[in-house]
Short mmCIF file of the C-alpha atoms (twelve columns), coordinates in Angstrom:
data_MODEL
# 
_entry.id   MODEL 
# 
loop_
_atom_site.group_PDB 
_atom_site.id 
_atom_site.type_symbol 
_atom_site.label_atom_id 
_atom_site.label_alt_id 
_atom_site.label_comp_id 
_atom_site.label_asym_id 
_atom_site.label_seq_id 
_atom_site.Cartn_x 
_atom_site.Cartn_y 
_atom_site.Cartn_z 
_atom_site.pdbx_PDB_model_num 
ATOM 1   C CA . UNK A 1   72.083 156.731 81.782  1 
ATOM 2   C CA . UNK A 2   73.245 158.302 84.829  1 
ATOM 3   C CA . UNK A 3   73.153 161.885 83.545  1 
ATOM 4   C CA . UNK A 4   69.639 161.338 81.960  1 
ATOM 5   C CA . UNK A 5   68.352 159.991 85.054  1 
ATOM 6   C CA . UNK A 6   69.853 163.567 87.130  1 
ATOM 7   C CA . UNK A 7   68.170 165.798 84.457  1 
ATOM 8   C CA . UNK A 8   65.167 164.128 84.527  1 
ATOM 9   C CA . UNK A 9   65.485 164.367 88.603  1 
ATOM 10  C CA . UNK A 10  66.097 168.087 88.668  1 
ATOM 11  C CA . UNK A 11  63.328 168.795 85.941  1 
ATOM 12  C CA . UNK A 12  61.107 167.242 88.400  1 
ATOM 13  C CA . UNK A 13  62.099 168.839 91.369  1 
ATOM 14  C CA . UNK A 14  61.996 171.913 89.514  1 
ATOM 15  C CA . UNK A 15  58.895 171.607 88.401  1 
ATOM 16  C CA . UNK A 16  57.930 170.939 92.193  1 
ATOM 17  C CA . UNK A 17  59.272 174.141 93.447  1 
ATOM 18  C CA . UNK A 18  57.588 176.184 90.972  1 
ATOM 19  C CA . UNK A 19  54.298 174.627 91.992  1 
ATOM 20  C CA . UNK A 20  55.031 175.204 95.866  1 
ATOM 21  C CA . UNK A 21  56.124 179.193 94.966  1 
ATOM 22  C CA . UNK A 22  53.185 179.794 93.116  1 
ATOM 23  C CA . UNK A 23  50.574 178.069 95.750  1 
ATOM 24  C CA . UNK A 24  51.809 180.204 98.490  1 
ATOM 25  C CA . UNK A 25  51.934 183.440 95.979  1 
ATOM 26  C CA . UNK A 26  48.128 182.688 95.457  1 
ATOM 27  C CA . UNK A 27  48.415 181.815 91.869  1 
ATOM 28  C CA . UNK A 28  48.052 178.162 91.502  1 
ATOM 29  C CA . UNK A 29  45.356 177.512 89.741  1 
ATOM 30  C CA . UNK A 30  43.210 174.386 90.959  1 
ATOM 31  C CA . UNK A 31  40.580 172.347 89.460  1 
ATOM 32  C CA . UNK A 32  39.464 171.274 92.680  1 
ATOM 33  C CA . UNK A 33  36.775 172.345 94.144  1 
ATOM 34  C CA . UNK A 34  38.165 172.600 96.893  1 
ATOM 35  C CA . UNK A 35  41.314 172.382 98.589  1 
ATOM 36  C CA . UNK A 36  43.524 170.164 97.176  1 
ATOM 37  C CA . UNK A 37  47.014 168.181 98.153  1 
ATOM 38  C CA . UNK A 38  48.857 170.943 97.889  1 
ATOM 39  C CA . UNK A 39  46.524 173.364 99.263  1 
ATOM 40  C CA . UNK A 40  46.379 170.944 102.363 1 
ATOM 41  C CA . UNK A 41  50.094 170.850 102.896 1 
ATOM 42  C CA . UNK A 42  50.430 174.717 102.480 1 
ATOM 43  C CA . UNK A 43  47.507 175.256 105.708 1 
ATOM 44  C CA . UNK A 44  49.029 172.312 107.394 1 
ATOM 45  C CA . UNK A 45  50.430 172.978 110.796 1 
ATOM 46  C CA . UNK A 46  51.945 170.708 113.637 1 
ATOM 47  C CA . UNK A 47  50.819 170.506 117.587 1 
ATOM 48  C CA . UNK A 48  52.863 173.488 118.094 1 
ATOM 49  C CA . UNK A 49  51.267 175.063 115.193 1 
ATOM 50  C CA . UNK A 50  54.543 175.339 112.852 1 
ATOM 51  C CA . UNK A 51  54.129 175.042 109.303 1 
ATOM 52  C CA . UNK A 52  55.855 172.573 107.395 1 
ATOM 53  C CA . UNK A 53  59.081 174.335 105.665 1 
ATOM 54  C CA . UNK A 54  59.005 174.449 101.481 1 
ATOM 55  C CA . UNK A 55  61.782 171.565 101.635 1 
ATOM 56  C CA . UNK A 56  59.090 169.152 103.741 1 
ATOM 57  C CA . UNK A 57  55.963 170.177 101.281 1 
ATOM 58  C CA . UNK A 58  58.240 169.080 98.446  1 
ATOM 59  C CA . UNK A 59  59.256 165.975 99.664  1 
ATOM 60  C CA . UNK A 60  55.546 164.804 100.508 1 
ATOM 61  C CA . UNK A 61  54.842 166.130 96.912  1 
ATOM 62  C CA . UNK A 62  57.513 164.143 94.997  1 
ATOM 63  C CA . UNK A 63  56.515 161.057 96.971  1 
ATOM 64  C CA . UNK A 64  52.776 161.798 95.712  1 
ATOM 65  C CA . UNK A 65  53.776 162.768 92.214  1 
ATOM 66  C CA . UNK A 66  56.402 159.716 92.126  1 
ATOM 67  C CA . UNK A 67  55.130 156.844 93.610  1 
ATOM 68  C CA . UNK A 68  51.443 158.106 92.809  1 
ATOM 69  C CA . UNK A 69  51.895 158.575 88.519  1 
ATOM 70  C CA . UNK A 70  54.316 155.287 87.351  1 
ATOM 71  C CA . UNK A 71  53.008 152.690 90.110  1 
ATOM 72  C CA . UNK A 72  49.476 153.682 88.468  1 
ATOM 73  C CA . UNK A 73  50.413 153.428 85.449  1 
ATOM 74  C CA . UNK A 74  51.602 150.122 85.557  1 
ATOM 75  C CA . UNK A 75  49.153 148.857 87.718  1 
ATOM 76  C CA . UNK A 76  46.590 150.082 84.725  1 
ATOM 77  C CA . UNK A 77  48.574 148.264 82.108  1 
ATOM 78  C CA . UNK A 78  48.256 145.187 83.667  1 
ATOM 79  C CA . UNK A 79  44.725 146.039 84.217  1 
ATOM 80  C CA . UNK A 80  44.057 146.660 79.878  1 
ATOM 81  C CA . UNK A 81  46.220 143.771 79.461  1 
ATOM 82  C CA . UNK A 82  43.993 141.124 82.091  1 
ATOM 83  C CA . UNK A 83  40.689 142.481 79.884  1 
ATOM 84  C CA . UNK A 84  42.735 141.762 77.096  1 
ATOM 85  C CA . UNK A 85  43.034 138.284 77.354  1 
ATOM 86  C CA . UNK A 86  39.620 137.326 79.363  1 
ATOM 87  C CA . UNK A 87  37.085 138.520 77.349  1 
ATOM 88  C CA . UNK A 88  34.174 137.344 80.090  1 
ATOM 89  C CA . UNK A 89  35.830 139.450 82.307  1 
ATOM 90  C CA . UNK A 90  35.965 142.724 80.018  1 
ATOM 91  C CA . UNK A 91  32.045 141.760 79.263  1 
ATOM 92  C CA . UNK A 92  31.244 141.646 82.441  1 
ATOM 93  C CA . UNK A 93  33.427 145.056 83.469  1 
ATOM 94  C CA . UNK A 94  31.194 147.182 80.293  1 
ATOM 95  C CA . UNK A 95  27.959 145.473 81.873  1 
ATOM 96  C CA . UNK A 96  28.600 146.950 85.141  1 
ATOM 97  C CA . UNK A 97  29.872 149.916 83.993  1 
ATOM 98  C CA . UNK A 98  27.145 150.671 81.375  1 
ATOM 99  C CA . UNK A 99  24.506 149.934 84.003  1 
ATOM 100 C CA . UNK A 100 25.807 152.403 86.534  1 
ATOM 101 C CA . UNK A 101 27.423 155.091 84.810  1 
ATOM 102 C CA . UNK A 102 24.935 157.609 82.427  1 
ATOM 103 C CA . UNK A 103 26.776 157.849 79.163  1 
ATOM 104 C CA . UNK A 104 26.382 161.286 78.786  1 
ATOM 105 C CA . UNK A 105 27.494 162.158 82.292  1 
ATOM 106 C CA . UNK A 106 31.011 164.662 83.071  1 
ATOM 107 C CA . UNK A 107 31.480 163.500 86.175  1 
ATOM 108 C CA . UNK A 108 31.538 160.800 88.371  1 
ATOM 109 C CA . UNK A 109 30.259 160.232 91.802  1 
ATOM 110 C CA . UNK A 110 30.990 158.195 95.211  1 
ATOM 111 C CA . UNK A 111 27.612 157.103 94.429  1 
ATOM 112 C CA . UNK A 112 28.748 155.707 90.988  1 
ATOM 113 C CA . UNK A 113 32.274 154.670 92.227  1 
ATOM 114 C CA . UNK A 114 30.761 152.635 95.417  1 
ATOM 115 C CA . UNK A 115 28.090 150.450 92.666  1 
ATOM 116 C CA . UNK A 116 31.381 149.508 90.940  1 
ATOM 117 C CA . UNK A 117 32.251 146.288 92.157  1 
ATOM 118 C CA . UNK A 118 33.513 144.103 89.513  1 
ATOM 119 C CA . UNK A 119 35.602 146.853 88.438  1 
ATOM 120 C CA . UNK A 120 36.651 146.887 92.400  1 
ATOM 121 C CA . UNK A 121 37.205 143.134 92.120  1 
ATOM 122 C CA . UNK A 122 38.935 143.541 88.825  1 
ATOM 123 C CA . UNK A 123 41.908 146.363 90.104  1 
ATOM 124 C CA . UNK A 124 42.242 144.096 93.052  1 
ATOM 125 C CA . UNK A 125 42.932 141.021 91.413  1 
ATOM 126 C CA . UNK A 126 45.380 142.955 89.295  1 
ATOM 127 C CA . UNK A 127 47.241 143.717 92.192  1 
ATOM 128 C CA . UNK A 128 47.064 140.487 93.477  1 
ATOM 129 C CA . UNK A 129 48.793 138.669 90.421  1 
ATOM 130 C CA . UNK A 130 50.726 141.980 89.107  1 
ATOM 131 C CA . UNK A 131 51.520 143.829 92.209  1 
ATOM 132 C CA . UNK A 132 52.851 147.822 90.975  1 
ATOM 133 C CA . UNK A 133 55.460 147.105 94.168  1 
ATOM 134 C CA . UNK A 134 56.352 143.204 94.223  1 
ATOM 135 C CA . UNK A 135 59.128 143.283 96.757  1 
ATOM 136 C CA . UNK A 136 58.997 145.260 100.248 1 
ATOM 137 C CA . UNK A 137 62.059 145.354 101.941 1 
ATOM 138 C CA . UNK A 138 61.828 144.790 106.162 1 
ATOM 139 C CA . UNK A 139 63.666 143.526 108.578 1 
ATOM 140 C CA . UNK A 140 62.546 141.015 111.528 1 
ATOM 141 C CA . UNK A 141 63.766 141.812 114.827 1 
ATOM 142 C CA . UNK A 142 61.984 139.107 116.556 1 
ATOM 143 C CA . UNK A 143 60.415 135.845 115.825 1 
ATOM 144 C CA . UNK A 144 56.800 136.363 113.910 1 
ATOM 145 C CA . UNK A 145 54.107 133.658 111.820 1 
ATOM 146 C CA . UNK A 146 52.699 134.917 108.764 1 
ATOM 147 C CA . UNK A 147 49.304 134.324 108.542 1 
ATOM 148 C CA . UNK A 148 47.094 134.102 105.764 1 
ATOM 149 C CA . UNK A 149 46.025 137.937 106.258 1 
ATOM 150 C CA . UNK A 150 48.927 138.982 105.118 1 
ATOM 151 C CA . UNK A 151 49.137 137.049 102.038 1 
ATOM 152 C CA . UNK A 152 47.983 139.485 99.727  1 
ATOM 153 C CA . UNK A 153 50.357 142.949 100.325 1 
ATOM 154 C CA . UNK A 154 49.869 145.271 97.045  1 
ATOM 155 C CA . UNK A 155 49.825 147.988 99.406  1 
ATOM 156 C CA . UNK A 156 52.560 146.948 102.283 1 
ATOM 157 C CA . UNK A 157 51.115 146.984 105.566 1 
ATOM 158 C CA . UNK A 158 51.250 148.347 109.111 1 
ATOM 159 C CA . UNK A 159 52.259 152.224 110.367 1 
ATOM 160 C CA . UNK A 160 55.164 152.077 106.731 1 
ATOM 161 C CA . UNK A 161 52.338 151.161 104.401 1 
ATOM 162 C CA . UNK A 162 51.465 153.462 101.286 1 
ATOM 163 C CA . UNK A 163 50.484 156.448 101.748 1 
ATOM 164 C CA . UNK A 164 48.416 156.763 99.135  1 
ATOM 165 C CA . UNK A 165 46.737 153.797 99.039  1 
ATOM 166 C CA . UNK A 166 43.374 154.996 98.883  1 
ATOM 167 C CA . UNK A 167 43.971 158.003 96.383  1 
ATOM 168 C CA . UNK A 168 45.551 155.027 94.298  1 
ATOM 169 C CA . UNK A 169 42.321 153.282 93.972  1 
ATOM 170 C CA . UNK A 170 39.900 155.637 93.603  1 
ATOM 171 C CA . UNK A 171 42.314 156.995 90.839  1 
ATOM 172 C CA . UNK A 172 42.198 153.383 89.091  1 
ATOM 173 C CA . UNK A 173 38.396 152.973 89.226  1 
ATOM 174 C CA . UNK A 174 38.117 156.086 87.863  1 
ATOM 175 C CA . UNK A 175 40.398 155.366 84.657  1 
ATOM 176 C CA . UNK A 176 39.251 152.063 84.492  1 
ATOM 177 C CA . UNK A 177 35.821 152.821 84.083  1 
ATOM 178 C CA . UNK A 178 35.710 155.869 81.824  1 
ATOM 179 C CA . UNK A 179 38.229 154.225 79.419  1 
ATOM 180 C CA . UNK A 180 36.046 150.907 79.261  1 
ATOM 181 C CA . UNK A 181 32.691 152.956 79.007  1 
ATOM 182 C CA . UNK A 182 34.311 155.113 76.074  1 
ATOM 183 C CA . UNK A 183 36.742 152.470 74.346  1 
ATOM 184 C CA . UNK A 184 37.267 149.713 72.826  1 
ATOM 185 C CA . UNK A 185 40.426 147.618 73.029  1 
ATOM 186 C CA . UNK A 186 42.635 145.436 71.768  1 
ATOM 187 C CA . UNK A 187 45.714 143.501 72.231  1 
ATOM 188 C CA . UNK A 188 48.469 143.900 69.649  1 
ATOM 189 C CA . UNK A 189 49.140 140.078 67.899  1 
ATOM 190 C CA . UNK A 190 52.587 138.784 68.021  1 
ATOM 191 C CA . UNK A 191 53.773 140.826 71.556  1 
ATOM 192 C CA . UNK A 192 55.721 139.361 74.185  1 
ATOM 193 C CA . UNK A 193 54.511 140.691 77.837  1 
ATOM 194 C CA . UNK A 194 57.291 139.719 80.104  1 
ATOM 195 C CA . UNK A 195 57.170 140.990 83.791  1 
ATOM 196 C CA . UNK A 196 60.042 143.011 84.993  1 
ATOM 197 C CA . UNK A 197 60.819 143.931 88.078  1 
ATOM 198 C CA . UNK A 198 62.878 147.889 88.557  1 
ATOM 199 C CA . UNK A 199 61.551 148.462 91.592  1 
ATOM 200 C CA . UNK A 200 58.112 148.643 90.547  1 
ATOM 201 C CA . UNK A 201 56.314 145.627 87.944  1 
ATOM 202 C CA . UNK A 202 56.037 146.637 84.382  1 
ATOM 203 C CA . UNK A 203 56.256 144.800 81.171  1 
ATOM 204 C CA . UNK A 204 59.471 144.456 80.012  1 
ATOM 205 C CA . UNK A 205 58.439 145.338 76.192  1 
ATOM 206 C CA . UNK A 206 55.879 147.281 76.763  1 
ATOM 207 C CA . UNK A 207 52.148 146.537 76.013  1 
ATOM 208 C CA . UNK A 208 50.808 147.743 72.287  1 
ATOM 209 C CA . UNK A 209 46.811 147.416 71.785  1 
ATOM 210 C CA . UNK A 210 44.725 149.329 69.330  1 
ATOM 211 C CA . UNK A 211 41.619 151.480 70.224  1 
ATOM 212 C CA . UNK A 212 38.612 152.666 68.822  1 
ATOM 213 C CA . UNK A 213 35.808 154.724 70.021  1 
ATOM 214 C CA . UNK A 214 33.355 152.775 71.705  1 
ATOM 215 C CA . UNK A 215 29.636 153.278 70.573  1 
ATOM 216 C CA . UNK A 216 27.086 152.477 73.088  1 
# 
């Protein structure tokens, strides 16, 4: 396990570098339209107006490309798996959806995203019962009350919290509502879905459904 785990490390990192060496050769090519994480880091500069150095660009990278894919991931499985089981729910989530988003549209707009509320409702209630990161580790260096605003922590909170909270979002509501406007879904009989925690919240088995193409 522990020399899987190192190549799959370095094939990462690897895969970083290459990225970072072609952006500042000019021959990344981007489907942004314009400029996009990695373009950002690359034009970056501090107060004194240094750069950051290849080894700090590939450290905000991994953390983007780490905690930014699997945490996502998961976070959509539990999504599938809540629509799953509640079929009001799903109803209600290809109402919205159908009623906002043109079917024959490529691409989707703030305008869209901000009209999709239940689907907003939806991801956050996902994260309140299947938090991607369950456990956040702190220590208290002074007596403190917990009050109910901090009852709900998906995210973490204060100047440590994630990063890329709001990327993570907008990148759920986005999968969430072209899968549900194109698919249909359905949970695998006979399946046990047991949380596990490794660091992040996924099921320990895995979650099977079957899909079809969704005529609307």
């Amino acid at each position: 396990m522990g020399v899987f785990f190192r190549g799959g490390a370095e094939t990462i990192v690897k895969f970083v570098d290459k990225i970072i060496s072609d952006g500042r050769q000019g021959y990344s090519n981007s489907m942004s339209d314009g400029p996009d994480l990695l373009d950002l880091l690359l034009l970056a500069v501090d107060n004194e107006g240094e750069s950051f150095t290849d080894q700090e660009i590939k450290e905000h990278a991994l953390t983007f490309v780490l905690a930014g894919s699997e945490t996502t991931g998961n976070l959509m499985v539990w999504i599938f798996y809540i629509l799953m089981t509640h079929d009001h729910v799903l109803k209600a989530c290809q109402q919205e959806i159908d009623q906002v988003i043109p079917n024959n549209i490529d691409e989707l707009t703030n305008e869209h995203l901000s009209k999709l509320v239940i689907c907003e409702a939806i991801i956050n209630e996902t994260l309140r019962l299947y938090p991607s990161a369950p456990i956040f580790i702190r220590r208290c260096i002074h007596g403190h009350t917990i009050v109910h605003l901090f009852a709900y922590l998906p995210f973490a909170a204060g100047p440590r919290n994630c990063i890329g909270q709001n990327f993570a979002l907008l990148e759920a509501k986005i999968i969430l509502a072209m899968f549900v406007q194109h698919c249909h879904f359905k949970l695998v009989t006979g399946q046990k879905i047991i949380p596990e925690v490794k660091i992040t919240l996924r099921t320990k088995y895995g979650l099977s459904a079957n899909t079809t193409k969704r005529q609307i």
